[in-house]
PyMOL Python script that loads the backbone (N, CA, C, O; Angstrom):
from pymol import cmd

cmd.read_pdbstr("""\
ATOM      1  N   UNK A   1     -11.426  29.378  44.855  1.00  0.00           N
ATOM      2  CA  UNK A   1     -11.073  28.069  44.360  1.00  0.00           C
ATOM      3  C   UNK A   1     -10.414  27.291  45.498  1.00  0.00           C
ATOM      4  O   UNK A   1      -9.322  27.704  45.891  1.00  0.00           O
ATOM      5  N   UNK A   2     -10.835  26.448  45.947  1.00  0.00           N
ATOM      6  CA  UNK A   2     -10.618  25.712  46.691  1.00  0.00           C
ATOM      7  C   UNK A   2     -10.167  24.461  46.512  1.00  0.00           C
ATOM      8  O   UNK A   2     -10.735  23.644  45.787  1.00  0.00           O
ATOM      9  N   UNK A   3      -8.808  24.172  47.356  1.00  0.00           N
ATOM     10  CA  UNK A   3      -8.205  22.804  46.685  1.00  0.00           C
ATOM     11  C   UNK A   3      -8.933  21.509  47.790  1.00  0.00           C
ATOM     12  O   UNK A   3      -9.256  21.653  48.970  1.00  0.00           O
ATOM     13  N   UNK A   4      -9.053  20.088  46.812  1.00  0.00           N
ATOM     14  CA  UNK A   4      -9.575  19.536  47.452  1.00  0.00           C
ATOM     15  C   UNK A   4      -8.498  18.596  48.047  1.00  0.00           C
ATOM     16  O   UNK A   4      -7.329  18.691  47.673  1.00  0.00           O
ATOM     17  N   UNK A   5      -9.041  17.334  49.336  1.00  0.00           N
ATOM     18  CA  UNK A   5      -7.811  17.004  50.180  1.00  0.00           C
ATOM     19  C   UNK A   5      -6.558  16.542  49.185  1.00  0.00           C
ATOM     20  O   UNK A   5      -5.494  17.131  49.374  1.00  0.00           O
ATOM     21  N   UNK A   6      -6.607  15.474  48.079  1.00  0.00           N
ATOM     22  CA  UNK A   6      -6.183  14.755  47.701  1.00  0.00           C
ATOM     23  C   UNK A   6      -5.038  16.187  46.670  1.00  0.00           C
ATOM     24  O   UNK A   6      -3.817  16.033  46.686  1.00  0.00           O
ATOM     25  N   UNK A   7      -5.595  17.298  45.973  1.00  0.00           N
ATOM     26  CA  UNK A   7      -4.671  17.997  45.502  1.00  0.00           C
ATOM     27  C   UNK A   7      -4.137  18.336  46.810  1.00  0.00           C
ATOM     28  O   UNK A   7      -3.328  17.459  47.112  1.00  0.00           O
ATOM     29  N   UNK A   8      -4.221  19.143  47.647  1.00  0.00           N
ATOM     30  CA  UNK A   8      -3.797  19.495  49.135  1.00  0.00           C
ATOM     31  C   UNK A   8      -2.501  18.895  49.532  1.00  0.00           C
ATOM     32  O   UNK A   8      -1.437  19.431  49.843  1.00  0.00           O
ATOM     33  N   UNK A   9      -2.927  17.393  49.426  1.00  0.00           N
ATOM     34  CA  UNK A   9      -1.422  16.544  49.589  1.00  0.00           C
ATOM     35  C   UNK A   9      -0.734  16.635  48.308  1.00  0.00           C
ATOM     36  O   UNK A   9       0.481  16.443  48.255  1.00  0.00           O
ATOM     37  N   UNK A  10      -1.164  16.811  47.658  1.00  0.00           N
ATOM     38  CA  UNK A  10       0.257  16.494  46.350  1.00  0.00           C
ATOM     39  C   UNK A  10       0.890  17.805  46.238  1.00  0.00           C
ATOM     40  O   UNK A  10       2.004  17.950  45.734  1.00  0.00           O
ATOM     41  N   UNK A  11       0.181  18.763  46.709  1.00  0.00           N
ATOM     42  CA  UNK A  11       0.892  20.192  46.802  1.00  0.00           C
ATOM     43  C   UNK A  11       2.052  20.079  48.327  1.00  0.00           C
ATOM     44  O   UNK A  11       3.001  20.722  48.776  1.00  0.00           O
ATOM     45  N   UNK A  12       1.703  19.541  48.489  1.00  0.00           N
ATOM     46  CA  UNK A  12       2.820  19.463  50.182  1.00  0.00           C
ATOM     47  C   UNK A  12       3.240  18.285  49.733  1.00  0.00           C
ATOM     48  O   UNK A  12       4.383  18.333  50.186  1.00  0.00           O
ATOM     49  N   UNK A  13       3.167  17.103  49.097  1.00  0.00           N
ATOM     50  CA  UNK A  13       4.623  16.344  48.910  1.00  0.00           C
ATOM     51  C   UNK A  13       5.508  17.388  47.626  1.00  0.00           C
ATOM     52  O   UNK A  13       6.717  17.161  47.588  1.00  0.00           O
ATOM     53  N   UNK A  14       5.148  18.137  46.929  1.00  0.00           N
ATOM     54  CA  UNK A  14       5.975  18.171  45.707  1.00  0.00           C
ATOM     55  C   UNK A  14       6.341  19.420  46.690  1.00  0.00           C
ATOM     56  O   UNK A  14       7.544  19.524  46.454  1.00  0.00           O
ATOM     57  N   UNK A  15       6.075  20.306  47.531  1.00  0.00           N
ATOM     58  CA  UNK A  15       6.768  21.201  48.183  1.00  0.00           C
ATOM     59  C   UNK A  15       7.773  20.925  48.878  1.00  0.00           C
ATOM     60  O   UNK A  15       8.780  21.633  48.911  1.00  0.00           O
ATOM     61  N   UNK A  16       7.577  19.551  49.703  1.00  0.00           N
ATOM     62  CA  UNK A  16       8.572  18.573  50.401  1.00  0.00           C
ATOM     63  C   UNK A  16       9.683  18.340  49.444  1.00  0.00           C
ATOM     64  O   UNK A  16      10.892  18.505  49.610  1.00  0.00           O
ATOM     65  N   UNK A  17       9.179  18.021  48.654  1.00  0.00           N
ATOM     66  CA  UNK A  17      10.410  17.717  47.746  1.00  0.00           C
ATOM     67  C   UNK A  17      11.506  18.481  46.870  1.00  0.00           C
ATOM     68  O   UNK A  17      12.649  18.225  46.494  1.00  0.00           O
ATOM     69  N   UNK A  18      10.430  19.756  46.696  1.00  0.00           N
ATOM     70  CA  UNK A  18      11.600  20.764  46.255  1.00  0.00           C
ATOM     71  C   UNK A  18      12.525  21.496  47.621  1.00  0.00           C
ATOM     72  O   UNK A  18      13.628  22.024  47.479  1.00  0.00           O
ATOM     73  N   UNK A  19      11.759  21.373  48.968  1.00  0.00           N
ATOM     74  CA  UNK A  19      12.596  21.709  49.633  1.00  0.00           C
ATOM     75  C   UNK A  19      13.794  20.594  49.916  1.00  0.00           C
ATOM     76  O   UNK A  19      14.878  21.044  50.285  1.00  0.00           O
ATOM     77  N   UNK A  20      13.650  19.204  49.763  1.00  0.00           N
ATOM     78  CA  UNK A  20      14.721  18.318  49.413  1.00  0.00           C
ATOM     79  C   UNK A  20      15.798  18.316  48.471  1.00  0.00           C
ATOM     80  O   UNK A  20      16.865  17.706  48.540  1.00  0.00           O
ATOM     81  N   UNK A  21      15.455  18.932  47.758  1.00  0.00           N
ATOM     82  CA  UNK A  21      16.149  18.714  46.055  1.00  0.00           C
ATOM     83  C   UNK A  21      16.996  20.486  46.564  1.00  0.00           C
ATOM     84  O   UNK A  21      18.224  20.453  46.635  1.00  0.00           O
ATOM     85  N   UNK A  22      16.572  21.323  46.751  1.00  0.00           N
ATOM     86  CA  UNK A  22      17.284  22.473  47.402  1.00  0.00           C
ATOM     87  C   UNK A  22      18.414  22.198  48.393  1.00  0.00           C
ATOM     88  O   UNK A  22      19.527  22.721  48.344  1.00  0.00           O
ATOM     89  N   UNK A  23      17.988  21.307  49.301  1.00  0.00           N
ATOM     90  CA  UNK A  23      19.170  20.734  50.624  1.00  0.00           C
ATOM     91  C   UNK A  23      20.227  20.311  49.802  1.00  0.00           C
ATOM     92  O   UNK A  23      21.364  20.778  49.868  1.00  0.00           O
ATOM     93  N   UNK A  24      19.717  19.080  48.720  1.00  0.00           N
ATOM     94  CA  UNK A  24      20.571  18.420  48.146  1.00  0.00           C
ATOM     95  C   UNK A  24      21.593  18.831  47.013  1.00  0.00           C
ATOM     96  O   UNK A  24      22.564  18.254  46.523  1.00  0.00           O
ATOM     97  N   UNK A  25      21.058  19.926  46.812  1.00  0.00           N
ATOM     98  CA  UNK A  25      22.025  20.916  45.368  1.00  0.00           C
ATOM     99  C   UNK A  25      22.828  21.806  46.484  1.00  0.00           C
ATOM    100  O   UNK A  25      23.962  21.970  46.033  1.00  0.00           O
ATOM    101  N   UNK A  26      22.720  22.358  47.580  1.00  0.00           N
ATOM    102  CA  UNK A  26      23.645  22.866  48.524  1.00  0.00           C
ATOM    103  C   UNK A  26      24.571  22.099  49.038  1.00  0.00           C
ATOM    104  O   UNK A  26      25.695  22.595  48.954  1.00  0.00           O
ATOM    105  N   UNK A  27      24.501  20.756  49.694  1.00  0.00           N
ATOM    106  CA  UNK A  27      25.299  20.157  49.507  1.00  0.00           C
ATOM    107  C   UNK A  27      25.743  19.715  48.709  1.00  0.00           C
ATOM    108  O   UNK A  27      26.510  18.993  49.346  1.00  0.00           O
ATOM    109  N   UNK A  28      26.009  19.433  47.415  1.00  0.00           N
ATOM    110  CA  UNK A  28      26.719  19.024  46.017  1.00  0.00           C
ATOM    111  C   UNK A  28      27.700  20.359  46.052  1.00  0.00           C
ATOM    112  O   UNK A  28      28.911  20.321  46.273  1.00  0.00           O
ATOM    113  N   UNK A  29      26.793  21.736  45.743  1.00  0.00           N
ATOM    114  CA  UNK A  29      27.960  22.564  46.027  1.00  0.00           C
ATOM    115  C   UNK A  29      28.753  22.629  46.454  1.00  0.00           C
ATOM    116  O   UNK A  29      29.858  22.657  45.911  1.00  0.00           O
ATOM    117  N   UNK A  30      28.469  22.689  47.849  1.00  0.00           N
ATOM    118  CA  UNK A  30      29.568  22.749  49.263  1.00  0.00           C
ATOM    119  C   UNK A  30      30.604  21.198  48.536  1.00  0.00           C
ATOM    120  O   UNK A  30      31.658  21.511  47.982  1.00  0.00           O
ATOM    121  N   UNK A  31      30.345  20.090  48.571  1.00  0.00           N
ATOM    122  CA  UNK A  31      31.272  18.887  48.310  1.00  0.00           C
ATOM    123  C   UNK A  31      32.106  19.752  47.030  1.00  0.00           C
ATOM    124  O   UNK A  31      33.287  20.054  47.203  1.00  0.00           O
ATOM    125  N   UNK A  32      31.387  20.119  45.740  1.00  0.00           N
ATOM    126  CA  UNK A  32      32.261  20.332  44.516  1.00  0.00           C
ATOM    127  C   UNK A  32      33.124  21.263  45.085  1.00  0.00           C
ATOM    128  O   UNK A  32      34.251  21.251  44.589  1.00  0.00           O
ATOM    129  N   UNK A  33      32.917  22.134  46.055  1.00  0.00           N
ATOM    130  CA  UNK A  33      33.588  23.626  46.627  1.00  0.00           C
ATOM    131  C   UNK A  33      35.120  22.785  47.076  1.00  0.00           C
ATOM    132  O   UNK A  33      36.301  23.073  46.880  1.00  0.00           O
ATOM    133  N   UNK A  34      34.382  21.535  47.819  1.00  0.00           N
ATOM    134  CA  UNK A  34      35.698  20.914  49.221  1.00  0.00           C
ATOM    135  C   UNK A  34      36.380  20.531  47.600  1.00  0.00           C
ATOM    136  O   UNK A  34      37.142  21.379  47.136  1.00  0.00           O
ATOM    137  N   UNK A  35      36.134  19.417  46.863  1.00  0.00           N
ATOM    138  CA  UNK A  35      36.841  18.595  46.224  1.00  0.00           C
ATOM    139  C   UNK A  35      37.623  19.790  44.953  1.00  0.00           C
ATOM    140  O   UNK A  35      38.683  19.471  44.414  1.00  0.00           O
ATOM    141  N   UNK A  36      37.011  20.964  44.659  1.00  0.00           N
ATOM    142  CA  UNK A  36      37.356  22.074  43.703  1.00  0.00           C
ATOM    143  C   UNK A  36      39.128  22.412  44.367  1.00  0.00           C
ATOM    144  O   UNK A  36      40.161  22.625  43.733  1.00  0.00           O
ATOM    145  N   UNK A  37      38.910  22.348  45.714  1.00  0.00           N
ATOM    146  CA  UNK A  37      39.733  23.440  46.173  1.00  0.00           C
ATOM    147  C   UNK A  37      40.927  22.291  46.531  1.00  0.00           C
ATOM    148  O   UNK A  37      42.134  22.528  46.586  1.00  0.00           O
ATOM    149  N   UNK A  38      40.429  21.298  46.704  1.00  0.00           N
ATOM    150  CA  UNK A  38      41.790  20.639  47.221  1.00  0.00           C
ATOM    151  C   UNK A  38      42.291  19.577  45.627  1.00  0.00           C
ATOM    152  O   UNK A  38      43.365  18.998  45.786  1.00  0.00           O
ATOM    153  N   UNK A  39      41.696  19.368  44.420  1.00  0.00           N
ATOM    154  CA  UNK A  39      42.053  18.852  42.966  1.00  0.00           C
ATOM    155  C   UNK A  39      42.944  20.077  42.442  1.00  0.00           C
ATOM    156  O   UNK A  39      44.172  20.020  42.373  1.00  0.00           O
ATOM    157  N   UNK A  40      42.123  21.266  42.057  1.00  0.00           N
ATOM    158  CA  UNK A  40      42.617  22.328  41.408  1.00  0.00           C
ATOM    159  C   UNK A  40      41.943  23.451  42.241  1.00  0.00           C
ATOM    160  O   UNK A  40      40.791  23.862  42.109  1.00  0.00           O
ATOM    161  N   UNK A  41      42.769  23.815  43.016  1.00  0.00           N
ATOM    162  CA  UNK A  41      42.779  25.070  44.304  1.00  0.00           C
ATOM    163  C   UNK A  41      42.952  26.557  43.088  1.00  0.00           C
ATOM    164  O   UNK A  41      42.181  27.516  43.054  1.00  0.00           O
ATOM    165  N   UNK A  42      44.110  26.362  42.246  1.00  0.00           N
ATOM    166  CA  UNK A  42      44.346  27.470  41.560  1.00  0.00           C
ATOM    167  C   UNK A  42      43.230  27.837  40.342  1.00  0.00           C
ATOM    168  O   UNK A  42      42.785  28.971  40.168  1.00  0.00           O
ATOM    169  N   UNK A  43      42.873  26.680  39.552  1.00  0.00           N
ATOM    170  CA  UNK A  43      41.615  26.785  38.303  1.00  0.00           C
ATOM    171  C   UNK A  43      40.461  27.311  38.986  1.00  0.00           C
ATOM    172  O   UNK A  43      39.794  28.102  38.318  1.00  0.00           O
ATOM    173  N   UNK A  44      39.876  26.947  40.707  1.00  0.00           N
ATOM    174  CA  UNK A  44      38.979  27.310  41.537  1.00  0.00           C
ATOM    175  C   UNK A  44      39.018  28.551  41.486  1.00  0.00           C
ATOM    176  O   UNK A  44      38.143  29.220  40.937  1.00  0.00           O
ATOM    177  N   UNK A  45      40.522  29.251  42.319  1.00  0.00           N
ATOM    178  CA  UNK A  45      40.440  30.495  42.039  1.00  0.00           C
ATOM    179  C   UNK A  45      39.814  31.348  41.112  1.00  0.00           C
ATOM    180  O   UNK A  45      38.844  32.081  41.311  1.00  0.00           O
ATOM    181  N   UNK A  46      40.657  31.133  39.768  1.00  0.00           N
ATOM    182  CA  UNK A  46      40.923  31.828  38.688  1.00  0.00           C
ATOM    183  C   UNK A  46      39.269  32.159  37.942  1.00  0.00           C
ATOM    184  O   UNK A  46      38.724  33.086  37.344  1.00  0.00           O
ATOM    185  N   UNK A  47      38.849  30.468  38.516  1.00  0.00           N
ATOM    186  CA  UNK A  47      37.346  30.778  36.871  1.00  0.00           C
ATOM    187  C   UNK A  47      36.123  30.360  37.991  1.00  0.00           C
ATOM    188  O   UNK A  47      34.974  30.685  37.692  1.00  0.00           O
ATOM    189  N   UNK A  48      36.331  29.744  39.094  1.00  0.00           N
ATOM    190  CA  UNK A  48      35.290  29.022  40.055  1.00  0.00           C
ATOM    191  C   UNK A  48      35.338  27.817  39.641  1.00  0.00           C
ATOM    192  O   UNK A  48      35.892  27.167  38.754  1.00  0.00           O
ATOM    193  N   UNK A  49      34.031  27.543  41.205  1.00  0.00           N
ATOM    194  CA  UNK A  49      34.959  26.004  41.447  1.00  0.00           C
ATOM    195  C   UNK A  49      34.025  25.260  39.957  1.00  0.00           C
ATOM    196  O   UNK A  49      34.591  24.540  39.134  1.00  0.00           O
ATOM    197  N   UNK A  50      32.499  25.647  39.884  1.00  0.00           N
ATOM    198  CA  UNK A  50      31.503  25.261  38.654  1.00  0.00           C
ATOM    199  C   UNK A  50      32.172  25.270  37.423  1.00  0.00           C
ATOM    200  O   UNK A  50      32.534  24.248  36.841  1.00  0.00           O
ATOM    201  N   UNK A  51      32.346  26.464  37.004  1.00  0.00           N
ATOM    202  CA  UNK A  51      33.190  26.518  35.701  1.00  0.00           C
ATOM    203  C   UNK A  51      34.344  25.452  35.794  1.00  0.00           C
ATOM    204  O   UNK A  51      34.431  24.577  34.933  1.00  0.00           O
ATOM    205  N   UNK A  52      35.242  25.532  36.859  1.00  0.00           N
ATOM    206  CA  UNK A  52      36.402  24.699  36.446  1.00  0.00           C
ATOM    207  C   UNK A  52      36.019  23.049  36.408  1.00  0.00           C
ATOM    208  O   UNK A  52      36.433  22.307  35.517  1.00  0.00           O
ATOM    209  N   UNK A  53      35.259  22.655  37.396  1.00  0.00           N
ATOM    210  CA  UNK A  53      34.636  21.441  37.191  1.00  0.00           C
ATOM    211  C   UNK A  53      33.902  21.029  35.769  1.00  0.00           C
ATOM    212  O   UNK A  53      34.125  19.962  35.196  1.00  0.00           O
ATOM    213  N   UNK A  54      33.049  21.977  35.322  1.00  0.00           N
ATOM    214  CA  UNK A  54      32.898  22.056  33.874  1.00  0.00           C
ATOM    215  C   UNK A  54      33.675  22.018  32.887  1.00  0.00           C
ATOM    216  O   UNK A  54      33.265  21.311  31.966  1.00  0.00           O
ATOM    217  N   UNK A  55      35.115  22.756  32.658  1.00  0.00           N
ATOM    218  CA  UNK A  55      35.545  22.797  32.259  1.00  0.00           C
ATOM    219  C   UNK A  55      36.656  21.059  31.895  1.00  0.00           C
ATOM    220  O   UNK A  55      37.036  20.487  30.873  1.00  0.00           O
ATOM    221  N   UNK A  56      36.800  20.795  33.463  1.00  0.00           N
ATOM    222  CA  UNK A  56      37.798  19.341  33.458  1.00  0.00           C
ATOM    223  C   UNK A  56      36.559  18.194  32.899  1.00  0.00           C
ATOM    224  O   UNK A  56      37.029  17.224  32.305  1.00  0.00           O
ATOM    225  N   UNK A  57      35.268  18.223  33.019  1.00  0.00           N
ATOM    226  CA  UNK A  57      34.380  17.420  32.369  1.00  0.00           C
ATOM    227  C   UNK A  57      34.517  17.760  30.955  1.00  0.00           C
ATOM    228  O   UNK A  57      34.683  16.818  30.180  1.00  0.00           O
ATOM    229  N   UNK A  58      34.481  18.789  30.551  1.00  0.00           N
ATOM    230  CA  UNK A  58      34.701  18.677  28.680  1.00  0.00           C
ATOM    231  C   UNK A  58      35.849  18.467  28.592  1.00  0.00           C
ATOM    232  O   UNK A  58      35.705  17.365  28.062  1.00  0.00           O
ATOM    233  N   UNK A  59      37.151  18.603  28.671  1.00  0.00           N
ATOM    234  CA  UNK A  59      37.943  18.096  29.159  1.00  0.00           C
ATOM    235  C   UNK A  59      38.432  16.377  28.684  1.00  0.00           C
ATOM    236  O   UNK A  59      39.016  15.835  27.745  1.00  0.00           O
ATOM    237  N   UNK A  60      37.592  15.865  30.358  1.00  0.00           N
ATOM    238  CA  UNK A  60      38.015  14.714  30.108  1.00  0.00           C
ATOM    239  C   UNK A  60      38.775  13.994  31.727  1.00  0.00           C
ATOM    240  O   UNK A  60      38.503  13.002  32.404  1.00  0.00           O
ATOM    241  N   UNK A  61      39.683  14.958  31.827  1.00  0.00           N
ATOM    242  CA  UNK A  61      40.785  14.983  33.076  1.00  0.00           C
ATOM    243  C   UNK A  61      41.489  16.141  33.360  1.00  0.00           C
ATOM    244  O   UNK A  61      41.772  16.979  32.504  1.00  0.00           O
ATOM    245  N   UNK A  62      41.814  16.227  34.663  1.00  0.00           N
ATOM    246  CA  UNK A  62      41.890  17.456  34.321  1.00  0.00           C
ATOM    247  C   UNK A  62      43.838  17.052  33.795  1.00  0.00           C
ATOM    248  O   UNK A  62      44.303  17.979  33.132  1.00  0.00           O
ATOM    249  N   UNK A  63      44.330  16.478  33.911  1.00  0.00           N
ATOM    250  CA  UNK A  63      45.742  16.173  32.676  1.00  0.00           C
ATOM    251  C   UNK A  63      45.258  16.538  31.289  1.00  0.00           C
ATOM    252  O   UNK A  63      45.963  17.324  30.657  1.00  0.00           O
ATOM    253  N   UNK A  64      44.409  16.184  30.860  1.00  0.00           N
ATOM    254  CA  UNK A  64      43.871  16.446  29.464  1.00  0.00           C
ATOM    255  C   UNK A  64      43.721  18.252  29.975  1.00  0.00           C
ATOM    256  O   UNK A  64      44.550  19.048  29.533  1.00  0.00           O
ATOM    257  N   UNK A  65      43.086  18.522  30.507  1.00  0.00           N
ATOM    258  CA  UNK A  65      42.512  20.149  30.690  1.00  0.00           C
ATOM    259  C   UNK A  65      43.960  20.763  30.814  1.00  0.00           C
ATOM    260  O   UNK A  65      43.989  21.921  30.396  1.00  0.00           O
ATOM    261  N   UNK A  66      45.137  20.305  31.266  1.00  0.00           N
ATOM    262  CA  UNK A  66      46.716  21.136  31.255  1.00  0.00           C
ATOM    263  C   UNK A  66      47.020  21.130  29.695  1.00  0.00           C
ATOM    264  O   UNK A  66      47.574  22.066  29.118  1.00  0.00           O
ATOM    265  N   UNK A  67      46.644  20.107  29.161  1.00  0.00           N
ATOM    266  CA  UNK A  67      47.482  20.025  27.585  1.00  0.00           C
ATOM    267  C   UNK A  67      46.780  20.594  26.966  1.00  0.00           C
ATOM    268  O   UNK A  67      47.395  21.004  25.982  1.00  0.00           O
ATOM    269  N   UNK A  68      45.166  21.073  26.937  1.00  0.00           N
ATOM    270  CA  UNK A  68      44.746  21.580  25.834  1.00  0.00           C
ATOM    271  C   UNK A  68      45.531  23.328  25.741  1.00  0.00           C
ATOM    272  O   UNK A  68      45.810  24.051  26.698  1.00  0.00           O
ATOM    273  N   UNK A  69      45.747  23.641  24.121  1.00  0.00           N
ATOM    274  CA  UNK A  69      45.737  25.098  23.883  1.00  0.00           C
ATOM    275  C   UNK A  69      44.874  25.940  24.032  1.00  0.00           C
ATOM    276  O   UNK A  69      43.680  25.640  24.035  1.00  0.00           O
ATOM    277  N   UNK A  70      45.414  27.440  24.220  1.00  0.00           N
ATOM    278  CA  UNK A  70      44.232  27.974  24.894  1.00  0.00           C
ATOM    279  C   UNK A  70      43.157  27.795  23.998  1.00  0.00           C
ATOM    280  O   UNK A  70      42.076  27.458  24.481  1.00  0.00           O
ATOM    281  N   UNK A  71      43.251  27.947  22.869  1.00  0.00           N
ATOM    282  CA  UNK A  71      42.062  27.889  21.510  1.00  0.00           C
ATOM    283  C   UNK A  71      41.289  26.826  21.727  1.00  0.00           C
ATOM    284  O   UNK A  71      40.113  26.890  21.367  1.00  0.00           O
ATOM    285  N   UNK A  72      41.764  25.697  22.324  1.00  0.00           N
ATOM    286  CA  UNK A  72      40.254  24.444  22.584  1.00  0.00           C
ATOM    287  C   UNK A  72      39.965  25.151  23.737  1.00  0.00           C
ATOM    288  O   UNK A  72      38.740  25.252  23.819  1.00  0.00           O
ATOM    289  N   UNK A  73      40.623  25.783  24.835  1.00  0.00           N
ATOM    290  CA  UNK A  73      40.113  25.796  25.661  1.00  0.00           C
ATOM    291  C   UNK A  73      38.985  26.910  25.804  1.00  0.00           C
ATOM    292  O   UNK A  73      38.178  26.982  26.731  1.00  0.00           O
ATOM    293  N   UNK A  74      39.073  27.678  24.822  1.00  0.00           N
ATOM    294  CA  UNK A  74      37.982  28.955  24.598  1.00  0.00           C
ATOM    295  C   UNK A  74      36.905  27.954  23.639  1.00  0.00           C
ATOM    296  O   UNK A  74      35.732  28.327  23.665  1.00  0.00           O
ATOM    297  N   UNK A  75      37.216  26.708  22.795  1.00  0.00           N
ATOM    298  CA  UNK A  75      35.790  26.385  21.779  1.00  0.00           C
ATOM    299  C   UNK A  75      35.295  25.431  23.339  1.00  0.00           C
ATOM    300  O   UNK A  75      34.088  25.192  23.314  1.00  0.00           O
ATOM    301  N   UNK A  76      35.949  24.932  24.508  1.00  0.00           N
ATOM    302  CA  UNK A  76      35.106  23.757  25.295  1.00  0.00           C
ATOM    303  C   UNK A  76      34.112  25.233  25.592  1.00  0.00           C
ATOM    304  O   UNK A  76      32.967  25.229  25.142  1.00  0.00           O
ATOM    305  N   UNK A  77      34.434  26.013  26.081  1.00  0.00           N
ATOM    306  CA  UNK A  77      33.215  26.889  26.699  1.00  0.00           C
ATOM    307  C   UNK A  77      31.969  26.878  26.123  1.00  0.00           C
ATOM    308  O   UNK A  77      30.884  26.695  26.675  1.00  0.00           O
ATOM    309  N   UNK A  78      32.368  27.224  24.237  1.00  0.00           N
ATOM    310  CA  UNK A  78      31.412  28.398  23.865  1.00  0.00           C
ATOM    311  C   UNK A  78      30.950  26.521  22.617  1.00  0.00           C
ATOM    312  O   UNK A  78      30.421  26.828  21.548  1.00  0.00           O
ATOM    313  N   UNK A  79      31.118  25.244  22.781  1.00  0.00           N
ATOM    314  CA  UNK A  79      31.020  24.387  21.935  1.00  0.00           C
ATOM    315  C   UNK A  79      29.531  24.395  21.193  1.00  0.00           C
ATOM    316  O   UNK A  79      29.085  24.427  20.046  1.00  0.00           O
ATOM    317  N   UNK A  80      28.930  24.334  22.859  1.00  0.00           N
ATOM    318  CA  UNK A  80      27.256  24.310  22.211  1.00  0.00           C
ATOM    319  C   UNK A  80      26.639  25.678  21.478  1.00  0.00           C
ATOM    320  O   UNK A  80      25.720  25.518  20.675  1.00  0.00           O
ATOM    321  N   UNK A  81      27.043  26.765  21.697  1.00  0.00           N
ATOM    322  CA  UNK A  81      26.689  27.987  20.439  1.00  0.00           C
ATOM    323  C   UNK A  81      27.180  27.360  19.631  1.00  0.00           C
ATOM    324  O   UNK A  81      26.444  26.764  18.845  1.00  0.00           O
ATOM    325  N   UNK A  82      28.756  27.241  19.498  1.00  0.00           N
ATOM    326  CA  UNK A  82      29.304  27.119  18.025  1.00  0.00           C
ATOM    327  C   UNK A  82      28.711  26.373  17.665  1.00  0.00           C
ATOM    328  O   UNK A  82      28.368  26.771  16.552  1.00  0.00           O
ATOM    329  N   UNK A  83      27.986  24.789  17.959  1.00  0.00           N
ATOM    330  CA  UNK A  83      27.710  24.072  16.871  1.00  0.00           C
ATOM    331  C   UNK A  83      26.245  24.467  16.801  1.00  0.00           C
ATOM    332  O   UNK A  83      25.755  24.102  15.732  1.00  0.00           O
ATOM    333  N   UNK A  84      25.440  25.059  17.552  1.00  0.00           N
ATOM    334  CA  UNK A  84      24.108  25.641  17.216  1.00  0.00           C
ATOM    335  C   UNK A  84      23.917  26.686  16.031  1.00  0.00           C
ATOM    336  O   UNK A  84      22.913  26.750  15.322  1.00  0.00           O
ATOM    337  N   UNK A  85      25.076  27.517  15.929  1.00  0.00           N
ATOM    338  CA  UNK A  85      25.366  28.883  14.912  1.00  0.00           C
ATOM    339  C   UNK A  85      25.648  27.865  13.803  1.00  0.00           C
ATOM    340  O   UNK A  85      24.995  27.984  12.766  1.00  0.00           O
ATOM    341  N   UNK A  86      26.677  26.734  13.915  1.00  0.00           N
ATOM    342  CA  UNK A  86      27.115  26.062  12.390  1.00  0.00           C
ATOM    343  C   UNK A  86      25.804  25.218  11.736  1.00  0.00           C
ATOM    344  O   UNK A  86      25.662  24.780  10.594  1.00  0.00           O
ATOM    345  N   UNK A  87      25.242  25.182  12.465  1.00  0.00           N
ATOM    346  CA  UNK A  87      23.863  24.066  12.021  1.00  0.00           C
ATOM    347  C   UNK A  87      22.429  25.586  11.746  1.00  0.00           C
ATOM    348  O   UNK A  87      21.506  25.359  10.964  1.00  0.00           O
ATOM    349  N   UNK A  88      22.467  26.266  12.114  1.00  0.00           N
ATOM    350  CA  UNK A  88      21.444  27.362  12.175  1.00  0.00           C
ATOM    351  C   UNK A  88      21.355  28.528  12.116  1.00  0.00           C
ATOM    352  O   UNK A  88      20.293  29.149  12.084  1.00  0.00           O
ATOM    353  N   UNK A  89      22.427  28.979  12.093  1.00  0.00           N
ATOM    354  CA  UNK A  89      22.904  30.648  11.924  1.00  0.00           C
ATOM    355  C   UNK A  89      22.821  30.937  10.162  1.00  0.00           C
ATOM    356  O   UNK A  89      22.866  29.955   9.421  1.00  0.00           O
ATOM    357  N   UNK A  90      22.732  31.946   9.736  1.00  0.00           N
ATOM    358  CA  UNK A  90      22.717  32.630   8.939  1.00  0.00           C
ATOM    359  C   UNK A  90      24.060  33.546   8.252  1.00  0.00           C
ATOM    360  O   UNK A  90      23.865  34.314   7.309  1.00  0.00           O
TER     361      UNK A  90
END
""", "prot")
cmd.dss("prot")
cmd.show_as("cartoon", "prot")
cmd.util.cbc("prot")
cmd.orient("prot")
């Protein structure tokens, strides 16, 4: 099976591009890593820098993320099961 020119190129731009979109999610990392460590150096530690960034987005701030009890802070994790199990579980 032989590709013809016109698939040929669209297979090498969309390859181009996932090797773009790869560069570009490494750097986002690396930035969330810099900005993780110097916002909340200790939450970085404790859970990583993803999780904790996740975490200050459900959240809100991370001022809001100091005041919640631990009990919201275990439903922000697990929110989307819980409300998938309350709507569909058995």
């Amino acid at each position: 099976m032989d590709l013809s020119p016109v698939d040929l190129i669209n297979v090498k731009m969309f390859a181009q591009r996932v090797m773009e979109l790869a560069e570009y999610r490494k750097k986002l990392f690396d930035y969330l890593t810099t900005k993780m460590g110097d916002i909340a150096p200790n939450l970085a530690a404790l859970i990583g820098e993803v999780v904790g960034a996740r975490l200050i987005s459900h959240a809100g701030s991370l001022t809001n993320l100091t005041k919640c009890p631990s009990s919201t802070l275990q439903i922000l994790g697990a929110e989307k099961a819980l409300f998938r199990c309350r709507n569909g579980c058995e």
